[in-house]
C-alpha positions in Angstrom: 0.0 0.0 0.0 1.4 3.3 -1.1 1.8 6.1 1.5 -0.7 8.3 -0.1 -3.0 4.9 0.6 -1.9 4.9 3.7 -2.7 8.5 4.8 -6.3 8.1 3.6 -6.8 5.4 5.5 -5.8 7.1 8.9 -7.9 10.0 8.1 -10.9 7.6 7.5 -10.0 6.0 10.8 -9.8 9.3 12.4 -13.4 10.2 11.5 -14.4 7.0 12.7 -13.1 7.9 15.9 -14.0 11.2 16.0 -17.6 9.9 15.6 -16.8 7.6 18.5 -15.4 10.5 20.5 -18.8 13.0 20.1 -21.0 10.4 20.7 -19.4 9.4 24.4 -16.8 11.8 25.8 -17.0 14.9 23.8 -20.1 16.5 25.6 -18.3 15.4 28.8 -15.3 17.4 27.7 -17.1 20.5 26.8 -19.2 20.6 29.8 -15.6 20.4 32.1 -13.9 23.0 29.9 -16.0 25.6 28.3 -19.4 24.7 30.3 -21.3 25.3 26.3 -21.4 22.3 24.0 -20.4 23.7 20.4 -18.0 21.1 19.0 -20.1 18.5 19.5 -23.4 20.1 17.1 -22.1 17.9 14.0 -19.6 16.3 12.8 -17.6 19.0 11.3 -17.2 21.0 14.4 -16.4 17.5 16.7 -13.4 17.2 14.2 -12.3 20.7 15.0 -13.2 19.7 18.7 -11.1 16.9 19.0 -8.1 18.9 17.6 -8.5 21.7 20.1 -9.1 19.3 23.0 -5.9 17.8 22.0 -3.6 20.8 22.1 -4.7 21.6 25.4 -4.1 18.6 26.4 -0.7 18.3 25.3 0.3 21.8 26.2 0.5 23.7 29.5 1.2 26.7 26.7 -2.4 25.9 24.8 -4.3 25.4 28.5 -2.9 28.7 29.8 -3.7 30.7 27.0 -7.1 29.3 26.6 -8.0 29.9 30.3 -8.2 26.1 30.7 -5.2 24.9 32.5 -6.9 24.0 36.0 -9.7 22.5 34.5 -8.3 20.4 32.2 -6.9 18.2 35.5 -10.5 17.7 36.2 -10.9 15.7 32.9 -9.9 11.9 33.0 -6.4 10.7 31.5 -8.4 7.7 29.8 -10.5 10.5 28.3 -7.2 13.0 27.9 -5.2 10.2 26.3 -7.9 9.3 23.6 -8.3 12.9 22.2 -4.2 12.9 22.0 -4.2 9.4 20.1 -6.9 11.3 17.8 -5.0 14.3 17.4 -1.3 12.0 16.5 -3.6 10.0 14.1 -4.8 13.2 12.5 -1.1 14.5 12.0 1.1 11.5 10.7 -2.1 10.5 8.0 -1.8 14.5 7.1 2.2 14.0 6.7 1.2 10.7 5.1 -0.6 11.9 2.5 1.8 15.4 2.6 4.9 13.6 2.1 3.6 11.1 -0.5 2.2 14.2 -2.6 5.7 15.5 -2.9 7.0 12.1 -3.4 5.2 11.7 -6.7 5.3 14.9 -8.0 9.4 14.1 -8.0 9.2 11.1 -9.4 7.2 12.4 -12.4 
């Protein structure tokens, strides 16, 4: 399978899991951190949801700036560590795809 094939498929697996991620823990998340639920209207915004999540996860820099960083200790690492794996999906299928893009516009 060719990287570009391979990139696809991660980002297929990451709606999947996004999809899996607003239906159980997403409204959890939101209620914790922002006390509104607007990532988790459709399936668009969940996406966007699951990235942001992630970064402020990952970040003390992203928590503090967002006005989230005590908060975010009140979410649970099962729930923190699922939003990262989404977010690390998300990126290596984007430099997947990325990297095979350039790839075959060289070998061309």
């Amino acid at each position: 399978m060719s990287l570009l094939g391979v990139g696809f498929s991660g980002i297929f697996i990451f709606i999947c899991f996004t999809f899996y991620l607003k239906s159980h823990w997403l409204p959890l998340v939101e209620d914790i951190l922002d006390g509104q639920r607007f990532y988790s209207l459709n399936i668009f915004f969940a996406g966007l949801g699951v990235l942001q999540y992630a970064t402020i996860f990952l970040s003390k820099l992203h928590a503090k700036r967002y006005g989230m960083l005590e908060k975010r200790e009140q979410v649970p690492k099962k729930v923190q560590r699922l939003f990262i794996a989404g977010f690390c999906l998300f990126i290596i299928s984007g430099l997947l795809m990325f990297g095979a893009s350039i790839f075959f516009e060289e070998v061309k």
